[in-house]
Wavefront OBJ file of the C-alpha trace (Angstrom):
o trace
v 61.704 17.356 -12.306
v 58.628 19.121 -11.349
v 56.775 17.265 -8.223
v 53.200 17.528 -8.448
v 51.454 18.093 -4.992
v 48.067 16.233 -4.676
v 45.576 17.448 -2.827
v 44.049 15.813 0.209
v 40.767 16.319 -0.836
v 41.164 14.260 -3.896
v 42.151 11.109 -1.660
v 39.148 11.505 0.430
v 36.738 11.505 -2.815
v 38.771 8.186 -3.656
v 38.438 6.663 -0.401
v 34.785 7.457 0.535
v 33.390 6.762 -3.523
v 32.273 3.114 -1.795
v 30.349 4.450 0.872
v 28.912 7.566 -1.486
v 27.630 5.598 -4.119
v 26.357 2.684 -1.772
v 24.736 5.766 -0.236
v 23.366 6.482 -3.566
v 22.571 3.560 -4.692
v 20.626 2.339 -1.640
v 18.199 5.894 -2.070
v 17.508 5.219 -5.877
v 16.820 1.380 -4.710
v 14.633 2.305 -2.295
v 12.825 4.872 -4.355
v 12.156 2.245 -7.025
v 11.561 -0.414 -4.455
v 8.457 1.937 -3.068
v 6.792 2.672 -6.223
v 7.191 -0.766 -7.503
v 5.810 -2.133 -4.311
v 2.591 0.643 -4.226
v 2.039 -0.324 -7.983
v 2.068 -4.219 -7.063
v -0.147 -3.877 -3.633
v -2.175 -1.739 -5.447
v -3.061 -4.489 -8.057
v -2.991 -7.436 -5.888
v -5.832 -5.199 -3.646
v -8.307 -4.683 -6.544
v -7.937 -8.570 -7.752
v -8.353 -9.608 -4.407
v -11.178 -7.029 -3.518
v -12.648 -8.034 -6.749
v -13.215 -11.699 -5.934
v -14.575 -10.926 -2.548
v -16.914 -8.713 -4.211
v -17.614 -11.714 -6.748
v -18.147 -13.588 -3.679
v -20.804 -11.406 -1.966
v -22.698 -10.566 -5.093
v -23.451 -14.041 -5.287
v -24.904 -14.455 -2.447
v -26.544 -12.100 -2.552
v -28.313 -12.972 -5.478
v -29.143 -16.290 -4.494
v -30.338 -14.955 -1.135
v -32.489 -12.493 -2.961
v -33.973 -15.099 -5.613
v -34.279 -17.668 -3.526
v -36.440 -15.212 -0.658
v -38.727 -14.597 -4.272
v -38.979 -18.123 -4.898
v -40.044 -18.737 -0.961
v -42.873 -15.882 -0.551
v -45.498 -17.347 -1.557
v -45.452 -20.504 0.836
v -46.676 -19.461 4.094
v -46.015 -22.564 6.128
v -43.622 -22.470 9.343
v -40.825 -24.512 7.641
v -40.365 -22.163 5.099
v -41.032 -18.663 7.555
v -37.713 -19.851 8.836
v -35.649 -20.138 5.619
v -37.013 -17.004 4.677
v -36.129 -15.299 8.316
v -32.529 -16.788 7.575
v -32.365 -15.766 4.223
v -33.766 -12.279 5.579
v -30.778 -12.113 7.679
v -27.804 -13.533 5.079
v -29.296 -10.025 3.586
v -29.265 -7.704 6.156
v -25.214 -9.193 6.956
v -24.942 -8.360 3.044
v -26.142 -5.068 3.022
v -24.355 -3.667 6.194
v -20.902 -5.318 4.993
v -18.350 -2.211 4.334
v -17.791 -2.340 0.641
v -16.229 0.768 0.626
v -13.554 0.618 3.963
v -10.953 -1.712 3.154
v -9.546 -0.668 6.106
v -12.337 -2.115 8.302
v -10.913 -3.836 10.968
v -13.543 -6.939 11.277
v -13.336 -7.342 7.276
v -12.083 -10.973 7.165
v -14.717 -11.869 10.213
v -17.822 -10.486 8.942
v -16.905 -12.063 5.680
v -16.513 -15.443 7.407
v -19.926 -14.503 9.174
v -21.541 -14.144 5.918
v -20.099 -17.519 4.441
v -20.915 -19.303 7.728
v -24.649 -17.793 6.764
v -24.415 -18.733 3.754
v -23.809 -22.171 4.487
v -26.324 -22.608 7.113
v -29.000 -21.404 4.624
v -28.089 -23.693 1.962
v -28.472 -26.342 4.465
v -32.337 -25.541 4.901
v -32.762 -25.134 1.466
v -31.182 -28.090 0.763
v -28.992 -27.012 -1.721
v -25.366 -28.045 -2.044
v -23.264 -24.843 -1.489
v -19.632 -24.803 -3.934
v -18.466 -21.519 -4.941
v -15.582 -21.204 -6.554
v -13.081 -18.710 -7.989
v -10.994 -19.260 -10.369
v -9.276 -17.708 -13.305
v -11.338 -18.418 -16.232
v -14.535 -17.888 -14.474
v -16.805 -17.809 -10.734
v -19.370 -20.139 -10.425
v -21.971 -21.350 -7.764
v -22.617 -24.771 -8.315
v -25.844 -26.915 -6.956
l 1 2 3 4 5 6 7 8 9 10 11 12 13 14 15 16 17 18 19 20 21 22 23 24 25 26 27 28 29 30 31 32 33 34 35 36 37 38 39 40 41 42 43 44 45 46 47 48 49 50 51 52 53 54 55 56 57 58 59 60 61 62 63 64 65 66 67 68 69 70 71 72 73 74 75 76 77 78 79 80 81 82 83 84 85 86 87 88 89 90 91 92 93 94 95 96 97 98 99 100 101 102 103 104 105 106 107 108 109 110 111 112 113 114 115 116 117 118 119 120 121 122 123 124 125 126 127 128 129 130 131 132 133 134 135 136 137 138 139 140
């Protein structure tokens, strides 16, 4: 009878196969979990950017047409629309499209919708934008 030695290596590889392959498994995990994750944020950032930009654009437009429509009535009352309408501009134009990492993003975008609003109020004109799915709208 012939006794076969085993090797004490070959009971380590047994007894540490749990902790090597939870080693493994929690790098390949985590190296899927990253690019999944950059892939998502990455998409979630250009929808979200997208409507903001929606947003703006709008208001910008109606800020533009409605300073147009305003410029050839010279009385006081309207001098001030058009001075507000001036400025919903001017916070337009110097918002940082291009720096998503601005650190005032979300304020100076409240800034401009708190413009926004106050203008519509002088114009009297009932302020409802909306985003949705289908389609963005500004409603009067």
């Amino acid at each position: 009878m012939a006794v076969t030695s085993v090797s004490p290596d070959m009971f380590e590889e047994i007894v540490m196969a749990e902790e090597r392959f939870h080693g493994e498994g929690y790098q390949e995990g985590y190296a899927e979990g990253s690019h999944v994750g950059v892939v998502e944020g990455r998409r979630y950032g250009s929808l979200h950017g997208a409507k903001i930009g929606s947003e703006i654009g709008c208001y910008l437009g109606f800020a533009l047409t409605w300073q147009c429509l305003l410029q050839k009535c010279t009385d006081e009352k309207n001098s001030k629309k058009i001075r507000a309408l001036d400025s919903l501009i001017r916070m337009i134009q110097k918002f940082p499209y291009e720096d998503p990492t601005y650190d005032k993003l979300q304020e100076d975008l409240e800034k401009i919708r708190g413009k926004f609003k106050q203008v519509c109020s002088m114009l009297n004109v009932q302020s409802d934008f909306r985003i949705s799915t289908e389609s963005s709208s500004l409603t009067f």
